[in-house]
C-alpha positions as CSV (number, residue, x, y, z in Angstrom):
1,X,0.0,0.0,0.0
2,X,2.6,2.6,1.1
3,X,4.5,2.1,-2.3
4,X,1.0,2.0,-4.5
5,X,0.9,6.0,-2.3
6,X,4.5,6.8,-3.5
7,X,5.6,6.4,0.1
8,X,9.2,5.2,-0.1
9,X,8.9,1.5,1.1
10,X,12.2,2.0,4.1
11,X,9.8,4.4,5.7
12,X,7.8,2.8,9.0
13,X,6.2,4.6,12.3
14,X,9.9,4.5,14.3
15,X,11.7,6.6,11.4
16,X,12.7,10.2,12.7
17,X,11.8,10.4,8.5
18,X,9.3,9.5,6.1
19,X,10.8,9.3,2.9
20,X,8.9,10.7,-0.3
21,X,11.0,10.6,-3.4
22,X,8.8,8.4,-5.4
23,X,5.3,10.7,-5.6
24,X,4.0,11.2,-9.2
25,X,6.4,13.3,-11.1
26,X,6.0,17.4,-11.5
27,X,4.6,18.4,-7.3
28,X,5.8,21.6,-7.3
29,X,7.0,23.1,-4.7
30,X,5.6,26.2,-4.8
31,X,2.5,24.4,-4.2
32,X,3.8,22.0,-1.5
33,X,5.6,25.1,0.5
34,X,2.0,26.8,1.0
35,X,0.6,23.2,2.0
36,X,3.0,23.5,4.8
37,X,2.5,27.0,5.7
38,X,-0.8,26.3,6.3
39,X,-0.4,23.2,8.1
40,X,-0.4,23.2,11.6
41,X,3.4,22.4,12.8
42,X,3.9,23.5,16.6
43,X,4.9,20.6,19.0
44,X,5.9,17.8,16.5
45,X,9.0,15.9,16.7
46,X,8.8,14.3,13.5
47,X,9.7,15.5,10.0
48,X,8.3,14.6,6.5
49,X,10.7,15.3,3.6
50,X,8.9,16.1,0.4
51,X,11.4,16.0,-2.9
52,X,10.4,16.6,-6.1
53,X,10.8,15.0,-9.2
54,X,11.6,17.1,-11.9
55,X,9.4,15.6,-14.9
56,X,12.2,16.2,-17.6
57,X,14.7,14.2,-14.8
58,X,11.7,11.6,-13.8
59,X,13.6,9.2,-10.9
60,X,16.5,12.1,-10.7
61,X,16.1,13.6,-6.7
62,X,16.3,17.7,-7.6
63,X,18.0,20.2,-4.7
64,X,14.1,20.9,-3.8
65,X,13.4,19.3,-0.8
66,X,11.3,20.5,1.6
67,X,10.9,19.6,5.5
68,X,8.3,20.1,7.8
69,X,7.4,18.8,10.8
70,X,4.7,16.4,11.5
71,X,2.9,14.6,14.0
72,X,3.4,10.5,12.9
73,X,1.0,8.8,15.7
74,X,2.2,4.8,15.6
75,X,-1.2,3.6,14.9
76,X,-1.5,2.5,11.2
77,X,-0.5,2.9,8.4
78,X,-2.7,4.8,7.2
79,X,-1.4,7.3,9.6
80,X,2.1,7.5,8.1
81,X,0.0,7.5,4.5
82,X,-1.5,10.6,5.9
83,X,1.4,12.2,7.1
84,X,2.7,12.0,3.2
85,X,-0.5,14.1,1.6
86,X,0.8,17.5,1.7
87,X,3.3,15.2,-1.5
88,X,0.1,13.9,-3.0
89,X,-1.7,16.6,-3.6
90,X,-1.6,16.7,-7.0
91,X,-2.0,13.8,-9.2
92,X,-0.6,13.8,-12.9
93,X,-0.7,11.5,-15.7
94,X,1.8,9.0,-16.3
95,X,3.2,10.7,-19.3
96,X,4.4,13.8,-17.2
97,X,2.1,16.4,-19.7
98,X,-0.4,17.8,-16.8
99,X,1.9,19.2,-14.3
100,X,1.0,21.4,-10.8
101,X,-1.0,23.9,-10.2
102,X,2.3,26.2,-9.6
103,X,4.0,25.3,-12.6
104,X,0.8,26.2,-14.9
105,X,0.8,29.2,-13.0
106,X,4.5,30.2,-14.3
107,X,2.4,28.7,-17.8
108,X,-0.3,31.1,-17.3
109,X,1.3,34.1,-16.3
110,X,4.0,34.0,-19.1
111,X,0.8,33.9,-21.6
112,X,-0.8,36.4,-20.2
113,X,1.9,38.8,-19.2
114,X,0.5,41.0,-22.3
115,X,-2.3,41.7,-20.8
116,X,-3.0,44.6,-19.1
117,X,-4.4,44.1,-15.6
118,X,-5.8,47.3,-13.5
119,X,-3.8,47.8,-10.5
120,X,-6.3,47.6,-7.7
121,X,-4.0,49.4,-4.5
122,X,-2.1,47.3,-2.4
123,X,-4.5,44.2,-2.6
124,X,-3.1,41.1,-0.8
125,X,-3.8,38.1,-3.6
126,X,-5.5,35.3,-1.3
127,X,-4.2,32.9,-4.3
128,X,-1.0,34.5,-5.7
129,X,0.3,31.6,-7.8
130,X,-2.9,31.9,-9.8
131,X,-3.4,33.4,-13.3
132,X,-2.6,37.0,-14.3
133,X,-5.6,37.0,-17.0
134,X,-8.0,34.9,-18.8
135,X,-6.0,33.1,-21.3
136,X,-8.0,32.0,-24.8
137,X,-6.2,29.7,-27.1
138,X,-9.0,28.7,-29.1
139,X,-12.9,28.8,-29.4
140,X,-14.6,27.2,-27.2
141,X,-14.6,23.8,-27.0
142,X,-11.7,23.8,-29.0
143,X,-10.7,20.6,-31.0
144,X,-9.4,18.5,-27.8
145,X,-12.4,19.4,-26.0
146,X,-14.8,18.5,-28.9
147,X,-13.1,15.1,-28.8
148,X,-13.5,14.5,-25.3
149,X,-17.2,15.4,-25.7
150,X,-18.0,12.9,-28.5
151,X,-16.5,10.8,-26.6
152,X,-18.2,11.4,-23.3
153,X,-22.3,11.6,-25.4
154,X,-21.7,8.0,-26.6
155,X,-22.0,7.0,-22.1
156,X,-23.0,9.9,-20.8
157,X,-25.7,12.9,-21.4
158,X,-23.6,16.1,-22.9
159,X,-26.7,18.3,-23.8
160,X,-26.7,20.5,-21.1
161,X,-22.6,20.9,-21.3
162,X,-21.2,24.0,-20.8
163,X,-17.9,23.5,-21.1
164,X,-15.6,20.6,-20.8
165,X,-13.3,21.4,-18.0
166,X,-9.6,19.9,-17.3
167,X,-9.5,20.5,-13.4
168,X,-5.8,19.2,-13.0
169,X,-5.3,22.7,-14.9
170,X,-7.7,25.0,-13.0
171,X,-6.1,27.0,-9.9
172,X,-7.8,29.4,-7.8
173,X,-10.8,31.6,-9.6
174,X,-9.9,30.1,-13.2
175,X,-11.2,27.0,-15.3
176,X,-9.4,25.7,-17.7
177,X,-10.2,23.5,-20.6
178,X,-8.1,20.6,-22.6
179,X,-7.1,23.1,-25.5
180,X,-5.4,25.3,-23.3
181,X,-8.3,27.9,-22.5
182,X,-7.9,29.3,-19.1
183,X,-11.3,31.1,-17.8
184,X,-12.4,34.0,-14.6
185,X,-14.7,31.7,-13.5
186,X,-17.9,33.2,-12.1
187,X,-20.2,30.6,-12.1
188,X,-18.3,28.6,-9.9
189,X,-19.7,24.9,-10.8
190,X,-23.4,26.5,-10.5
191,X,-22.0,28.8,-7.5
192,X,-21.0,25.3,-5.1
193,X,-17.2,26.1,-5.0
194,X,-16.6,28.0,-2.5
195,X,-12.6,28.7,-1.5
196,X,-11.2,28.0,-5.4
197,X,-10.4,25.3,-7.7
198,X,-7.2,23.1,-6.4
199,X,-7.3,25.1,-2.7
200,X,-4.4,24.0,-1.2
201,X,-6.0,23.8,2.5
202,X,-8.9,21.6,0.9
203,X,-6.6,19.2,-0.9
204,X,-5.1,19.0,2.5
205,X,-7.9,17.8,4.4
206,X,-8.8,15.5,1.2
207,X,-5.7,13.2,1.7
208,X,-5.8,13.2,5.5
209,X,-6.0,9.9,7.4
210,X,-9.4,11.1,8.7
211,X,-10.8,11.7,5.0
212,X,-9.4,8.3,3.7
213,X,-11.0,6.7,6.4
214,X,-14.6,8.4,5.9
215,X,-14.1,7.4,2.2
216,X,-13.4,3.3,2.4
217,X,-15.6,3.0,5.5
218,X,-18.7,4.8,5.1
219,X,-20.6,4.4,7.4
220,X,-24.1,4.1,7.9
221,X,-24.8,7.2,10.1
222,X,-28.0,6.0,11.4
223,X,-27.2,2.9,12.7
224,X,-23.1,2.6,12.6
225,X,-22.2,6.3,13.3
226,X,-18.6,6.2,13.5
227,X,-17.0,7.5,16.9
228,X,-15.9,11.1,16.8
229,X,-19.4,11.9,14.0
230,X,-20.0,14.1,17.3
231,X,-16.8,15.9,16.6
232,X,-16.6,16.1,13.1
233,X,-20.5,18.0,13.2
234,X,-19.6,20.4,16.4
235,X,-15.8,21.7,15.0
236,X,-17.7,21.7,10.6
237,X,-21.2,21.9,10.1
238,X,-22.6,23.2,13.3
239,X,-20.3,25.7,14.4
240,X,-21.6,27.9,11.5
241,X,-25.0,26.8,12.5
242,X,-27.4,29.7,12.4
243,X,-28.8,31.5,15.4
244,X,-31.0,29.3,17.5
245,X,-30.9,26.2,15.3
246,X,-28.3,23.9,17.3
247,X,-29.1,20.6,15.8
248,X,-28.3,19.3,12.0
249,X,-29.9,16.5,9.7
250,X,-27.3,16.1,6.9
251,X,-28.3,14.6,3.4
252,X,-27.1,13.9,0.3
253,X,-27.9,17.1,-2.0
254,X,-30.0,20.9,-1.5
255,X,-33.0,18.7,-2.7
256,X,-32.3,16.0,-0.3
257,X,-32.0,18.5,2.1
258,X,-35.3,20.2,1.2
259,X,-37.2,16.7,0.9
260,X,-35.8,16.1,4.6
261,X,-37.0,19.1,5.9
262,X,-40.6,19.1,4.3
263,X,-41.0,15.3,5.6
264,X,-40.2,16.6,9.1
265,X,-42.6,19.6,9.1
266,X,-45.0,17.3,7.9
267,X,-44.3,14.9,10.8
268,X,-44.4,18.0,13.1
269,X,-47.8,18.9,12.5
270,X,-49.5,15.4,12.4
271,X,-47.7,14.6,15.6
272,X,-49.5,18.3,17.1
273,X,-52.7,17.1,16.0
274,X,-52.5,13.4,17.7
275,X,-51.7,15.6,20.7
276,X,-47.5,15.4,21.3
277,X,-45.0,12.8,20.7
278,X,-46.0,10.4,23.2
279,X,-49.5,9.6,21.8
280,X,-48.9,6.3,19.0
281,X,-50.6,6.0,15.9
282,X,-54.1,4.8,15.4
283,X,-54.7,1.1,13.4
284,X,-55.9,3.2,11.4
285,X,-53.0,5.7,10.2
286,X,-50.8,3.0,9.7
287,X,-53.7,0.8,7.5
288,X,-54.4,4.1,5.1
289,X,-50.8,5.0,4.8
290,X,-50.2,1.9,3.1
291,X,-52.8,2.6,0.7
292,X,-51.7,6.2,0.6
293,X,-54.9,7.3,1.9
294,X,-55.6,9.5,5.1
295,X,-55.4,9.6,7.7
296,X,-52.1,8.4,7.5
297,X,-51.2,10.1,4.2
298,X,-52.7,13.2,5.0
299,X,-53.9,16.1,2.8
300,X,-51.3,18.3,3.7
301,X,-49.0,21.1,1.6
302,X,-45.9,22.8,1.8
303,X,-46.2,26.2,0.2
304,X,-43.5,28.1,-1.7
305,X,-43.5,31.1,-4.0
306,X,-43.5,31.6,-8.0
307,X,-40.4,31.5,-9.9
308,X,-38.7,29.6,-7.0
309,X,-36.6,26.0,-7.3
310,X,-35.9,24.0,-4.5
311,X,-34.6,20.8,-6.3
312,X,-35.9,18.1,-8.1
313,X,-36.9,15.7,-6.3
314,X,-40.8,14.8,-5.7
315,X,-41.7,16.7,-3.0
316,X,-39.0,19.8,-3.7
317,X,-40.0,19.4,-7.6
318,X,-43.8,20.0,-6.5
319,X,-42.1,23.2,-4.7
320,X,-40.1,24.2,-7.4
321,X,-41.7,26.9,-10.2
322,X,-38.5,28.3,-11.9
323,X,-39.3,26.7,-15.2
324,X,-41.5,24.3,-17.3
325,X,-38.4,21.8,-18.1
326,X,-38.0,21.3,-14.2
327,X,-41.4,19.9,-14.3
328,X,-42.9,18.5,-17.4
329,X,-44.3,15.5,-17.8
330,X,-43.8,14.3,-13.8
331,X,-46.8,14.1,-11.6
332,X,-47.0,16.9,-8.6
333,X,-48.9,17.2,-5.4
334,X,-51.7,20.0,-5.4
335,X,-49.6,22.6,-3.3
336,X,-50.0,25.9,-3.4
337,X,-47.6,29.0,-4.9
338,X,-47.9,32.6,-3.7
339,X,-46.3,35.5,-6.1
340,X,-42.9,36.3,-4.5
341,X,-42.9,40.3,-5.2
342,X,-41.4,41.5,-8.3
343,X,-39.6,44.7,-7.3
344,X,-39.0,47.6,-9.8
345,X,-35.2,49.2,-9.9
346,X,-33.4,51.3,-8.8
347,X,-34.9,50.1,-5.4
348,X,-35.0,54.2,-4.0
349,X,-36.9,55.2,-7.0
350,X,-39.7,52.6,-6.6
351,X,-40.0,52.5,-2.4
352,X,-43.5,53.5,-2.5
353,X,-44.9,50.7,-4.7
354,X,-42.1,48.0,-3.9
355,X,-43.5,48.2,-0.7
356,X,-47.5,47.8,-1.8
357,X,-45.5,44.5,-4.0
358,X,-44.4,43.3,-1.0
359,X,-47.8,43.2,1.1
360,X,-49.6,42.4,-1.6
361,X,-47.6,39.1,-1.6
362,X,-47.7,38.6,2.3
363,X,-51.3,39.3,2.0
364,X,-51.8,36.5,-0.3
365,X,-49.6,34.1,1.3
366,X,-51.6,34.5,4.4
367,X,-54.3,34.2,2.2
368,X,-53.2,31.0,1.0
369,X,-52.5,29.5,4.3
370,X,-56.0,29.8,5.8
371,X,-57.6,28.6,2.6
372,X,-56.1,26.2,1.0
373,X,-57.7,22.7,0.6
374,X,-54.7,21.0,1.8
375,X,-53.3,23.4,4.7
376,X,-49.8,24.6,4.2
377,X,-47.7,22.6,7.3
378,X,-44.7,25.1,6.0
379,X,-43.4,27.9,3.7
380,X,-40.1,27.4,1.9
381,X,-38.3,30.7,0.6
382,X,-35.3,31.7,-0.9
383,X,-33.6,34.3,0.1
384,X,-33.0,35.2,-3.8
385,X,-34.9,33.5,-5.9
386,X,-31.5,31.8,-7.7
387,X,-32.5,30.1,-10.5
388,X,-36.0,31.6,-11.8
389,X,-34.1,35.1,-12.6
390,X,-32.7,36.0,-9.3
391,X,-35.2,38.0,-7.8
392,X,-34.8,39.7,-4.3
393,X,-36.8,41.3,-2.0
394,X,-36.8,43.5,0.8
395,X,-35.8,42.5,4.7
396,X,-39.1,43.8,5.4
397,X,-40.9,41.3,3.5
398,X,-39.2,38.1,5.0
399,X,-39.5,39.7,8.5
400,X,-43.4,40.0,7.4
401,X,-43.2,36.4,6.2
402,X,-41.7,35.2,9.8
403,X,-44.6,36.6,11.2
404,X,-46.9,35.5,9.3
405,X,-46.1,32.0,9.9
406,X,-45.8,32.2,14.0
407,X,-49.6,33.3,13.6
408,X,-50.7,30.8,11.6
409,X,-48.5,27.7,13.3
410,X,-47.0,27.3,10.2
411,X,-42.9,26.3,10.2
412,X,-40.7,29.0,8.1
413,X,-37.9,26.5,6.2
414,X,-35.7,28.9,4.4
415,X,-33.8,27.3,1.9
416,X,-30.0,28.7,1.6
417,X,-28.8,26.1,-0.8
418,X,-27.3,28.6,-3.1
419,X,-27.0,31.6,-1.0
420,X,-25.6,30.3,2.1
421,X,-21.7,30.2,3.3
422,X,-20.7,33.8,2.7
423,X,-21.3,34.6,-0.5
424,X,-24.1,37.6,0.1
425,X,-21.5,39.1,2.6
426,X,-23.2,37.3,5.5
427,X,-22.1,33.1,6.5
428,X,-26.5,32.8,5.6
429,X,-28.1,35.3,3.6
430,X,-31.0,35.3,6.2
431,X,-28.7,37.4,8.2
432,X,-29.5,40.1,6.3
433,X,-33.0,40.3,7.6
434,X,-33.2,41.1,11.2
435,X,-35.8,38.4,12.2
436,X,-36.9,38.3,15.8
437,X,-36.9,34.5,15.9
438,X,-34.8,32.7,13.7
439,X,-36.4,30.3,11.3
440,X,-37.6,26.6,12.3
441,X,-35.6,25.3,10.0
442,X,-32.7,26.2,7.1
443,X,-31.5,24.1,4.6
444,X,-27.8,24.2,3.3
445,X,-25.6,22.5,0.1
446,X,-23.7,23.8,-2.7
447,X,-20.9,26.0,-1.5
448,X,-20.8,23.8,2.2
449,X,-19.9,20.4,-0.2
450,X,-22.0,19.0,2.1
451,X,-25.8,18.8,2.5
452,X,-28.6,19.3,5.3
453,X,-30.7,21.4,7.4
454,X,-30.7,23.0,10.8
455,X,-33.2,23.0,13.1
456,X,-33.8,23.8,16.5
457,X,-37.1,22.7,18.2
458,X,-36.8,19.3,19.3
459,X,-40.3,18.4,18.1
460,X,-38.8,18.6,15.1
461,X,-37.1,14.8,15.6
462,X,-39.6,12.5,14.6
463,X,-41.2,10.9,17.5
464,X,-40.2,7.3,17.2
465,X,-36.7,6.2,15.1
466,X,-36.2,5.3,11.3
467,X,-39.2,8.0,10.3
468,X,-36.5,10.4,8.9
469,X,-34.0,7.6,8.1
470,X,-31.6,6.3,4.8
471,X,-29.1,4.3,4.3
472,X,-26.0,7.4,4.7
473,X,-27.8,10.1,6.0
474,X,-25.1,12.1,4.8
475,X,-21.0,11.7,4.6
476,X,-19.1,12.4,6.8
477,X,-16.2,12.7,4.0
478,X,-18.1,15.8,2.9
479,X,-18.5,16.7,6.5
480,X,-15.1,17.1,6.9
481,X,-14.5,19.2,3.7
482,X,-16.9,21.6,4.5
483,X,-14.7,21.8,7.8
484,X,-11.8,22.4,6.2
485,X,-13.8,24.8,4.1
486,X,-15.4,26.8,7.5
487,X,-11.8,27.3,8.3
488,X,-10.5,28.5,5.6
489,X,-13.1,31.0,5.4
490,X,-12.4,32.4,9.0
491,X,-8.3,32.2,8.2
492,X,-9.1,34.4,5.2
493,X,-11.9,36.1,6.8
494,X,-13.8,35.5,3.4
495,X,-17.2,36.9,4.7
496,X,-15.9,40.4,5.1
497,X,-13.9,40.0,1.7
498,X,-17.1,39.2,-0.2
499,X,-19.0,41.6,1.3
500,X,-16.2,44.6,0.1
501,X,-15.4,43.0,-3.2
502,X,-19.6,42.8,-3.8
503,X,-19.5,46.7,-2.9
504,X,-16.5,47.0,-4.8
505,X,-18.2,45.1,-8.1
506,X,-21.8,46.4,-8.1
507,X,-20.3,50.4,-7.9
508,X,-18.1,48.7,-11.0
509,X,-21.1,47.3,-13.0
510,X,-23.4,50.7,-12.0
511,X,-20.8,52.6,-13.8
512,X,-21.1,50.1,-16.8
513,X,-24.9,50.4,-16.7
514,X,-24.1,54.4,-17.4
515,X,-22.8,53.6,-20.4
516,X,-24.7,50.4,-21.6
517,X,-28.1,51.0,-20.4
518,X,-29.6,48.6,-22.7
519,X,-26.8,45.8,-21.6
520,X,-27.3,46.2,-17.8
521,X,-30.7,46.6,-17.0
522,X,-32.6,46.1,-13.5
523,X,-29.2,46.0,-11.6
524,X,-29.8,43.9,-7.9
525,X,-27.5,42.6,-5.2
526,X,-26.3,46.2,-3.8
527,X,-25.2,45.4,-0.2
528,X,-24.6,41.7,-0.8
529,X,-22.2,40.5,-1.3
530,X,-21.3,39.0,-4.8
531,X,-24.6,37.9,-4.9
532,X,-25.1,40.7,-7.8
533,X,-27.6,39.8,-11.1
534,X,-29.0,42.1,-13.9
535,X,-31.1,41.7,-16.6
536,X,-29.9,41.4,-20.3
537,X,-32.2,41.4,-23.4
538,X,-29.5,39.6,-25.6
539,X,-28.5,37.4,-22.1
540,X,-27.6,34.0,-23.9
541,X,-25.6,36.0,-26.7
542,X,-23.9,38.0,-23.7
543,X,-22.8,35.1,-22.2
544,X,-21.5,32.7,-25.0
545,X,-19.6,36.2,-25.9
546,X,-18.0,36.6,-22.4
547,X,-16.5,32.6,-22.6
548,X,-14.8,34.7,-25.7
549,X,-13.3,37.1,-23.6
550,X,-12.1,34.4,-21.2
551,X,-15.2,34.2,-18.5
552,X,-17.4,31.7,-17.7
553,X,-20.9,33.4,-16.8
554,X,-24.0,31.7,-15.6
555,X,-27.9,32.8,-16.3
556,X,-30.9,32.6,-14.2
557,X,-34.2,32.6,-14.8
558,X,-35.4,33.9,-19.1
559,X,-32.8,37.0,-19.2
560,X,-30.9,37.2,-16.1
561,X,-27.1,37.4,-16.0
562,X,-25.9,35.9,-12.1
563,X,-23.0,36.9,-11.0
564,X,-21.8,33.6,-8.6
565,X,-18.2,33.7,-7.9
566,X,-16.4,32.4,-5.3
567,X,-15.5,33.7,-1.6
568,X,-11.8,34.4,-2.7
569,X,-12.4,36.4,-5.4
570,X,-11.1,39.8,-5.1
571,X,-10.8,43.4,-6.6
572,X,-8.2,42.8,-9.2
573,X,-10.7,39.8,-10.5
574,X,-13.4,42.0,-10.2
575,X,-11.6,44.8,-12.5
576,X,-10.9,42.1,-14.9
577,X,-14.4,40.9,-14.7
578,X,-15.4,44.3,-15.5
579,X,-13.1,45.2,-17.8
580,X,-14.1,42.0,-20.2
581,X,-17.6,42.3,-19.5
582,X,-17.5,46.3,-21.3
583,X,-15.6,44.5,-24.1
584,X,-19.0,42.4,-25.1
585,X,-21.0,45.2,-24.7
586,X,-19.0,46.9,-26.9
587,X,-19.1,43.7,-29.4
C-alpha cells in the first residue's frame, strides 16, 4: 500500500523520517511550501521530507526538498500514508504532460503577461500563484475538447454541457479546458465552490488519514455512526450553525435537504394534531398509509412562491416553479404558490410601490395558508430566488413572512442552498434580515460540499426512530471538507472579503450600466455580497460572448445574468471581470 501512495517502502512509524521521493512526477514546490505554511506544525518531533521530481529528470532527486514537521502517531499505516499528503496533492498523468497547479501558474502568467491588468492598491492576492488574466487559445470547445465530448455523449448525457473542464489545470478563480483555454470563472460549478479550484488547505484535508477513512468506510450514520461523528458535526457543520438552530440533519444534495426538511414539518404537524409525541398511531394511520390514503397520508401542503426552485426531487420538484423543463411530464402534489414580489429598480426610485408588492404578496400568502384545501404545514423561501431570474426582495418582506407564519403555526424552512456560506457578505443570507426568531428550519448544500438542514425545536425529531432515516444520512467525508472549508473562510476572513469585493463590483457594474443601459438593465445585489444579477435582453448571446473574452458566466431565470463567484475572489478579479464584460458590450 505505502509504495502503490509513492511512500518510499524504508519508511515505518519508528523513522525520525518518512521518505517521499517516489510521488508522481512534476509536485511543485511552490505548491507544497504553502501546503505546509498552512499546516499546523507547533509541537511535533517528527519531519516529512517532500522531494520533487523534476518531470524532464523523472527518478533524478532535484536540490528541492522541503521539510516540515509532523505529528506520525504509531497507529497504522494509514497514519504514516496521511502524514505524506501534503506530496500527493496533486495527481498527474503517467506521461508527465499535466503538471501542478504552480507550474501552470508560471504557464499562465508568461501567456498572459500581455495583458494589461488594472492595478487595484495594495490588494493582498489570497491565491497568488494563480493566473494573471484569462488566457483564450482557441474557441470554445476547442478541438481536444470536442473530442473528449463525442466521446463522453456516446455513455454519458452532454446536452446541457457548458464547457468541458480539465481540473488538473484550474487554480484558484480560473477554469481551464483541454485546448489550453484558461477562464475567470464566475459561475463557480453552478455557484458550489466555495474557496477556489485546487485550494491547497482543501486538498489537505482530502488526503488526510481522517478523509481516507470516511471514504473506504462509510458508514451508515443512522445505525453505525462512527465515533468522533460528534466531533466532526460540532468543530464543521454546526459551528456555523445559524442562530437558534443547534441541531443538523445532513443529506445527500439541497433537494435531499429540502425533501428532509418538508417530511419533518409534515411529521411535526401530524404529531401536534395526535396531541404530542408520546401519543402512538391509530390502526388506522398505519392501515391508510399503506394505501396512501388519510389519515395516514394526510392532505397536507408545503407552500412556496412563484419562480422559485428547491430541487428536483418529488416533493422539492412539487415546490419548485422556476421553469416548465424542471417539471414536465412528472406528476406533482396540489400545493399551493404565492407571487414572490417582483420589485422595480433602482430600489430608492420605486420605495412607495415595492412596498405595496411586498404586502400584496404577504397578504396573499396568508391568504393561501388559511384557505387552501390542503393546509400549508410550511413555507419554503429563498432568500434570492436563484434560478428563476434572481429576484430579491426586501428585509421587510421576509421579516413579514416570519410573522406570518408564527400566527398561523406554520414552520418558516428557508432554503440557503445557493445563497448560504458567505457569499451575500453574511455566512447565511437570512442574516440580512433582522428576524426576531430565527427560522424553524434552514437548509444548506452547494458552496458547504455537504448537505442538510438545521433546526432547532426538538419536536422537530420524529417521534419514534427510522421516520426520517436512509441508508448514509449524509458523509461524513463531505462533513469534513466543509470543515476544512469553514476554516478556511475564517483564516481568510472571506465573509468580510465578499462583502467589500460585492460593494466593490456592483459600484463597477453601476458605472457600466451608465454607459450600456440597454446591456445592464434592473441592476440587484447592492449590499450583498457577490450575490449581484442584472437583466440582459441579448443574455444567452452575452454570455457565450464573455467565454470569448475568457469568462465563464452563468444565467438565471429567461434574461438574467448571475453573478456567482467564489468567496476568494477579489478586486483585481473584479476589475478584470469588468473590464471583459465592457468588451461584449461593446461587441
Amino acid at each position: 500500500m505505502a509504495e502503490r501512495l509513492g511512500v518510499c517502502a524504508k519508511s515505518s512509524f519508528l523513522n525520525p523520517a518518512i521518505r517521499v521521493d517516489s510521488l508522481v512526477p512534476g509536485l511543485e514546490v511552490a505548491v507544497a511550501r504553502r501546503m505546509m505554511q498552512r499546516a499546523p506544525t507547533a509541537g511535533f518531533d517528527n519531519h516529512l521530507l517532500i522531494s520533487r521530481c523534476c518531470p524532464s529528470r523523472r527518478g533524478q532527486d532535484t536540490a528541492h526538498s522541503l521539510s516540515y514537521p509532523v505529528s506520525c502517531p504509531m497507529a497504522s499505516l494509514l497514519c504514516t500514508v496521511g502524514r505524506a499528503r501534503p506530496a500527493i496533492l496533486r495527481l498527474h498523468a503517467q506521461n508527465g504532460t499535466r503538471n501542478a497547479p504552480a507550474a501552470l501558474c508560471r504557464q499562465y502568467a508568461s501567456a498572459a503577461a500581455a495583458a494589461a491588468v488594472p492595478d487595484t492598491s495594495s490588494e493582498q492576492a489570497f491565491f497568488p500563484d494563480e493566473p494573471t488574466a484569462p488566457i483564450i487559445q482557441t474557441p470554445i470547445p476547442g478541438p481536444q475538447s470536442r473530442k473528449a465530448i463525442e466521446r463522453l455523449s456516446r455513455v454519458f448525457d452532454t446536452r446541457s454541457l457548458n464547457m468541458m473542464a480539465d481540473y488538473s489545470r484550474s487554480y484558484g478563480n480560473y477554469i481551464a479546458d483541454l485546448d489550453g483555454n484558461v477562464l475567470l470563472d464566475v459561475y463557480a460549478q453552478i455557484a458550489s465552490i466555495p474557496v477556489g479550484y485546487n485550494n491547497p488547505a482543501l486538498l489537505l484535508a482530502a488526503t488526510s488519514p481522517e478523509m481516507a477513512s470516511a471514504i473506504i468506510n462509510r458508514p451508515a450514520l443512522g445505525n453505525f455512526p462512527q465515533h468522533d461523528w460528534a466531533d466532526i458535526l460540532e468543530t464543521g457543520i454546526l459551528s456555523v450553525a445559524p442562530k437558534g438552530l443547534g441541531q443538523v440533519f445532513t443529506g445527500q444534495s439541497g433537494s435531499d435537504a429540502n425533501e428532509l426538511a418538508y417530511k419533518a414539518a409534515f411529521m411535526w404537524r401530524r404529531q401536534q394534531e395526535r396531541g404530542g409525541a408520546h401519543v402512538d398511531f391509530s390502526a388506522e394511520d398505519s392501515a391508510s398509509s399503506m394505501n396512501n390514503q388519510s389519515p395516514g397520508a394526510p392532505d397536507l401542503s408545503i407552500l412556496s412562491f412563484k419562480s422559485g426552485f428547491h430541487g428536483r426531487l418529488f416533493g422539492s420538484l412539487s415546490t419548485t416553479r422556476s421553469k416548465p423543463i424542471h417539471k414536465l411530464d412528472i406528476p406533482a402534489f396540489d400545493w399551493p404558490q404565492a407571487p414572490f414580489p417582483m420589485l422595480k429598480y433602482p430600489l430608492e426610485e420605486h420605495a412607495a410601490e415595492n412596498a405595496r408588492e411586498e404586502q400584496r404578496c404577504l397578504d396573499e400568502t396568508e391568504r393561501l395558508i388559511k384557505e387552501w384545501h390542503a393546509p400549508p404545514v410550511a413555507v419554503v423561501v429563498e432568500p434570492v430566488q436563484s434560478e428563476g431570474g434572481d429576484n430579491h426582495a426586501s428585509p421587510a418582506f421576509f421579516r413579514g413572512l416570519r410573522d406570518l407564519t408564527k400566527k398561523n403555526n406554520v414552520l418558516f424552512i428557508v432554503d440557503e442552498v445557493q445563497t448560504g456560506v458567505g457569499a451575500t457578505g453574511k455566512f447565511w443570507a437570512h442574516e440580512h434580515w433582522g428576524l426576531s426568531t430565527p427560522p424553524d428550519m434552514v437548509t444548506f448544500s452547494k458552496k458547504a460540499q455537504t448537505a442538510g438542514y438545521y433546526f432547532g425545536n426538538n419536536d422537530l425529531r420524529p417521534n419514534k426512530p427510522y421516520r426520517q432515516f436512509n441508508t448514509w444520512m449524509g458523509d461524513p467525508a463531505r462533513a469534513i471538507l466543509f470543515r476544512a472549508i469553514i476554516q478556511e473562510i475564517e483564516r481568510l476572513d472571506l465573509v468580510r472579503s465578499t462583502a467589500a469585493t460585492g460593494d466593490y463590483l456592483y459600484n463597477g457594474l453601476e458605472s457600466l450600466a451608465v454607459h450600456f443601459p440597454q446591456e445592464i438593465q434592473n441592476l440587484r445585489g447592492q449590499n450583498q455580497g457577490t450575490f449581484i444579477a442584472f437583466d440582459s435582453p441579448r443574455r444567452d448571446e452575452v454570455l457565450k460572448k464573455a467565454k470569448a473574452h475568457g469568462v465563464n458566466i452563468g444565467g438565471s431565470g429567461e434574461k438574467a445574468v448571475r453573478l456567482r463567484p467564489m468567496l476568494i475572489f477579489q478586486k483585481h478579479h473584479a476589475d478584470s471581470l469588468l473590464e471583459r464584460l465592457e468588451k461584449v458590450f461593446q461587441s
